[in-house]
N, C-alpha and C positions, 0 to 999 in steps of 0.2 A: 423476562425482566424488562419494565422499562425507561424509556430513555427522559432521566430525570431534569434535562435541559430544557430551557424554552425553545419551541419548536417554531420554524417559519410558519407553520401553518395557523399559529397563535398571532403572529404580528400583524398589527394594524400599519399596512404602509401605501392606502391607496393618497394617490398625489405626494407622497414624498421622495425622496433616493435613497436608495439601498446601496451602500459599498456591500458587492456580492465577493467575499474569498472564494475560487473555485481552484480546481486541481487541474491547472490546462497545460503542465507540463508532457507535451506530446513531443513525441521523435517526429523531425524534418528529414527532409530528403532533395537535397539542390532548393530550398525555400520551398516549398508545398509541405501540408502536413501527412506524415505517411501511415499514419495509425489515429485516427478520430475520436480512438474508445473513450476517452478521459473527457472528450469532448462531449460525446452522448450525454455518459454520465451526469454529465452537469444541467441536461434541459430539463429535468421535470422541475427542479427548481428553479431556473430562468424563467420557463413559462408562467408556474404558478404565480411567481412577483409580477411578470406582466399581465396577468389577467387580475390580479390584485390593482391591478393600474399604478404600480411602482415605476419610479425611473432608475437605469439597472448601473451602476459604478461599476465595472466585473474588472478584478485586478487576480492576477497570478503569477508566479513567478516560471520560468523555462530554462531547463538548464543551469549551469553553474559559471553566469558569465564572471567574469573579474572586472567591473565597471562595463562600460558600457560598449558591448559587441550589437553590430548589426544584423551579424548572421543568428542573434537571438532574439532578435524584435520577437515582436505578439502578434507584426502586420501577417502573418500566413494563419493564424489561431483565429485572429478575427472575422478575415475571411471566407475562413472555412465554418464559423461558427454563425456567422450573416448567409450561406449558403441553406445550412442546416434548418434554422428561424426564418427562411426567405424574407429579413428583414437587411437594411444596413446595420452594421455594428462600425463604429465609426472609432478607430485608433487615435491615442490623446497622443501626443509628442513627447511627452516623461510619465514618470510616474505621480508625483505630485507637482506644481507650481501653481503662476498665476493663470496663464492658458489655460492650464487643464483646471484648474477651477472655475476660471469662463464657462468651459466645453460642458464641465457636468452641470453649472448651472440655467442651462439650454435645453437641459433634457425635458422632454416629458413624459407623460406616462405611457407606462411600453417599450421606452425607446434605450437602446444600450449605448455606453461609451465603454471601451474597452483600456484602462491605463497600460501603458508601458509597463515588458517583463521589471516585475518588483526589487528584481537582486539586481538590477541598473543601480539603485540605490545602496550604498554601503553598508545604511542604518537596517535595512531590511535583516540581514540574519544577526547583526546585533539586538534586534528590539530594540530600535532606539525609540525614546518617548516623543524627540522633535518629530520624526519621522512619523509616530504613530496620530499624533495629533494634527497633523497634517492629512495623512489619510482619513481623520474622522471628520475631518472640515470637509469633507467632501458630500456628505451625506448625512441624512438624518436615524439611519438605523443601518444597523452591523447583521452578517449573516455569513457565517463560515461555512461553506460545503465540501472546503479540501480537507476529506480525511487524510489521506497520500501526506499531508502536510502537515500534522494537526499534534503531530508529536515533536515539532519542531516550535520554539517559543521564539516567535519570528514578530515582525514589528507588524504585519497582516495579518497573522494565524491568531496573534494573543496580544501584542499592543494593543491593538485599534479595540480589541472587546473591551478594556479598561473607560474609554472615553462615549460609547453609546450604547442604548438600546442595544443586548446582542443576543442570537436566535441563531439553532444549529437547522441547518440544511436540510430536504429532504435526506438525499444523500449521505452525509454525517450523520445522520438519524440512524439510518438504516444499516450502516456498516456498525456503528457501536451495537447498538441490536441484536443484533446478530452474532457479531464476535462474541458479545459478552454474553449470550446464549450459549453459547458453545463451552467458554469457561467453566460458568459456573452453573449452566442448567442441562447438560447434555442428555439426550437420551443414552442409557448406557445397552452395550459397551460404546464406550468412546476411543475410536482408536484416530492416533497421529504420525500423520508421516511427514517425515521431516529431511529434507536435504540442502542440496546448495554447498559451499566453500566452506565456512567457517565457523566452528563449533562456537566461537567465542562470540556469534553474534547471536544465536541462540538459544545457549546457555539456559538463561532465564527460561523459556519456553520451555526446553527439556525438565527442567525442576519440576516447572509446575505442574507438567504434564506427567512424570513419573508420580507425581501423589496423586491424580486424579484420572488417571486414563488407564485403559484397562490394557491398551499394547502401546509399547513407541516402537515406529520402524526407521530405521537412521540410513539413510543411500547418500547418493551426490557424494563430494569430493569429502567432505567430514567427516565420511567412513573412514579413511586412512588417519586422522587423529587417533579412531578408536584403536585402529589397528596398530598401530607402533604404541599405542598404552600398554596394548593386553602384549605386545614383543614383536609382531606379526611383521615380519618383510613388506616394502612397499613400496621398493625399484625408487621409479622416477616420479611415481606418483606425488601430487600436490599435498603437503601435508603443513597444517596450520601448526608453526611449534608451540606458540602461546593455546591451542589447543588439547596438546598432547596432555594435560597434567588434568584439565578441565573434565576430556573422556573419560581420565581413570578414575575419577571422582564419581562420575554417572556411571561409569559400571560401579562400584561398590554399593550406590546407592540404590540400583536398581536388584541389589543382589537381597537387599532389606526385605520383612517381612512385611508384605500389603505393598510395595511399588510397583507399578506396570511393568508387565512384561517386555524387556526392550529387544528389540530384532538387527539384527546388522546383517549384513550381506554375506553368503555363502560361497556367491561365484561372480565374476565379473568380466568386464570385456575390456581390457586391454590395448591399447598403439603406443607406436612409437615415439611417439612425436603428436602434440594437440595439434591437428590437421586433418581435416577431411581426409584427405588423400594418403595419410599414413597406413602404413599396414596393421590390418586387425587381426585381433589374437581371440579366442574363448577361452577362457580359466578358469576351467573344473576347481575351482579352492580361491584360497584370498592371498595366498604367497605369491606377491608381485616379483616377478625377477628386475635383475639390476638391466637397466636398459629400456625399460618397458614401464609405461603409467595406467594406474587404474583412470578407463573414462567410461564408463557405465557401469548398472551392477547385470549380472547375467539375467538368463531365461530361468534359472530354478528360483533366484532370488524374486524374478519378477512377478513369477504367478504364487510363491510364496505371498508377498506381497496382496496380491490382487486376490486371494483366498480372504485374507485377513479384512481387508476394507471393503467386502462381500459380507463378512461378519458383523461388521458395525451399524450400531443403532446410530452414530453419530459417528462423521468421518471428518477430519482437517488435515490440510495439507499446505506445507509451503516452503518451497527446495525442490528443485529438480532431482532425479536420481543421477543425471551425468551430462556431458556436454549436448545436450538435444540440440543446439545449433548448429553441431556436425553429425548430418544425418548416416553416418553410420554408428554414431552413439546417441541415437535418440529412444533407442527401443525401450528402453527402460522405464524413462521419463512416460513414453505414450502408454506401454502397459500399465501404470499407475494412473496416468491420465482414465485412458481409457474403463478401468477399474471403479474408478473414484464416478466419472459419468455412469456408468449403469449399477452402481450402488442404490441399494434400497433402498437403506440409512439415510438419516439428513447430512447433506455433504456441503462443506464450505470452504474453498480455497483460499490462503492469504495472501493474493497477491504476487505481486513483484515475478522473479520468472517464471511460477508455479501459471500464473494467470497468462503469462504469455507462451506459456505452453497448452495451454487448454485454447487459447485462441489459436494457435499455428497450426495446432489437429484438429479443430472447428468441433471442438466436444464441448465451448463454452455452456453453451444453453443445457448442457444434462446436466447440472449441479443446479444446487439449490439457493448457493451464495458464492458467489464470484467478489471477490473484493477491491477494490482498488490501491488500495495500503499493504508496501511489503512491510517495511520497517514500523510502521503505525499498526499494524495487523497484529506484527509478532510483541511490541510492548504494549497493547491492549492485550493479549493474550496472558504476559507475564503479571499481570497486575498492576503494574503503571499505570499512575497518571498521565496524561499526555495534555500540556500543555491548552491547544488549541479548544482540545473539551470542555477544562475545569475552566480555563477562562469567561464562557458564557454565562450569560443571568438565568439565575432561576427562575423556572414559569411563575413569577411575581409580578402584576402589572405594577404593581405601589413600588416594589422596588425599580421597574425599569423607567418611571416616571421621575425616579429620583437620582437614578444614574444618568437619567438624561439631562436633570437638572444642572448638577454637577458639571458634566460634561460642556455646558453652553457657558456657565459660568464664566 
């Protein structure tokens, strides 16, 4: 299927500014950036606009400041993203005023200014219209590449496309693409495995995926939803109660004639306490004693598991099976990991800690689509709209000629 938006690779921007949206929300560590990936991410579209001879506006937002934190500058992003570019990337002082419209009107071709994290600004996860018209005063053509963000109708993700010229991203290209390959074009069988906390987030996925997938396998902590649905003891384990009602709805539905076949866990592994250092238990069965929480799914479930995502002509994933950040419950997690990389099938992770678990076992490169988007991943997957997307012009010059008029107006 493809991707019906106008593509950067369409826009004419040599000698203008581009306000670049990109996805630079990276994890710091004492002020340096400690994870760069979102930052890779983002250069084949950087580059291409600089070799376009564009001058580059790159605004993102980091974290969840409440007005205005230092410890969440963009000064360690810029940094480290002029390191990458061996170029300067030169930090504005806010996100919009009059300086920083000085500073982008200084650019030239090639050259980056980097604004201030965006949620500095209040207007930013309101979409406010002053805010976004401000951002569009910055530049003469729009370009979204934070998919990670694109399901969020943010005054950078989907204001600012109202006021100019706008074009999806390498990037954004390439994740819609491909998810929405997966949806609605899969090689079958399509099988999905799904984990993480909380059934109620998604829900939606589960649906879709029981009318269209040919297995759903359910691990990570969500499994205990299922399990106090179906009556099933579950100690101390973490159990989502606004989920409890949700599960027993997806087993009935999955009991239906023609729904995927859905898998839950057989066996699990067990501590006392969410701590590395707690004592661990194996649990031949899924009856959690009182005292005790499920935090992984066991060895039968896992090559269960890794049998089945060995079968698929088409594999997705996104949800851990269990606390992988305490490496005595990560076995789970890496046997799917591990599974889903030497799968034959086309395989596509969505994101979020599914993705950070394929990088912490350095199995990223054996998939076929690593994504950047959890939460953007899984409401593309349900069939939502996501904001950021539908916001861009259609590959219409006559219409983006006319949006631009508008816009200057």
């Amino acid at each position: 299927m493809g991707f019906a938006k106008a593509s950067v690779r369409d826009a004419e921007v040599a000698g203008r500014r581009v306000l670049l949206r990109a996805d630079l929300n990276v994890p710091l560590d004492g002020g340096t950036v400690e994870d760069d990936t979102r930052i890779r991410a983002a250069l084949p579209t950087i580059e291409l606009l600089r070799e376009k001879g564009a001058a580059i506006v790159l605004c993102s937002h980091l974290g969840r400041p409440e007005g205005r934190d230092p410890e969440l500058s963009m000064a360690p992003v810029a940094e480290r993203l002029g390191k990458l570019l061996e170029i300067e990337v030169r930090l504005a002082p806010d996100v919009v005023g009059d300086q920083v419209s000085e500073m982008a009107g200084e650019l030239g071709g090639g050259e980056l200014l980097m604004l201030e994290n965006t949620r500095f600004e209040a207007g930013e996860t309101e979409d406010d219209p002053a805010l976004s018209e401000a951002l569009a005063a910055l530049a003469d053509t729009y370009v979204n590449d934070a998919f990670a963000a694109a399901h969020r109708a943010h005054a950078s993700t989907e204001g600012v496309a109202h006021h100019l010229p706008a074009y999806a991203g390498l990037l954004l290209e390439r994740e819609v693409r491909e998810l929405t390959s997966v949806r609605d074009d899969p090689k079958p069988p399509l099988v999905v495995v799904l984990g993480g906390a909380k059934v109620t987030d998604k829900i939606g996925t589960i649906d879709r995926f029981l009318a269209t997938a040919e297995r759903v396998l359910i691990g990570g902590a969500m499994c205990f939803s299922f399990f106090r649905a179906q009556g099933v003891s579950t100690g101390d384990s973490l159990v989502e109660d606004e989920g409890v009602e949700l599960a027993r709805g997806v087993i009935e539905r999955a009991a239906e004639p023609g729904a995927a076949e859905l898998s839950l866990p057989i066996d699990l592994v067990l501590g006392e306490s969410f701590d590395a250092g707690t004592e661990r238990r194996e649990l031949d069965g899924i009856e959690v004693p009182d005292g005790w929480m499920g935090l992984d799914i066991g060895a039968t479930t896992s090559s269960r598991f890794a049998d089945a995502i060995a079968e698929g002509g088409t594999v997705f994933w996104n949800g851990p099976m269990g606390a992988f950040e305490l490496d005595p419950f990560a076995a789970g997690t890496l046997a799917v990991a591990e599974a889903i990389a030497e799968a034959p099938g086309r395989t596509v992770v969505g994101g979020g800690d599914s993705a950070a678990a394929m990088n912490k076992f350095g199995l990223a490169g054996g998939v076929d689509w690593l994504s950047t988007g959890g939460g953007a991943s899984l409401e593309l997957m349900e069939g939502r709209e996501l904001p950021g997307v539908e916001a861009l012009l259609p590959a219409n010059p006559a219409t983006a000629d006319a949006k631009r008029s508008r816009s200057r107006a």
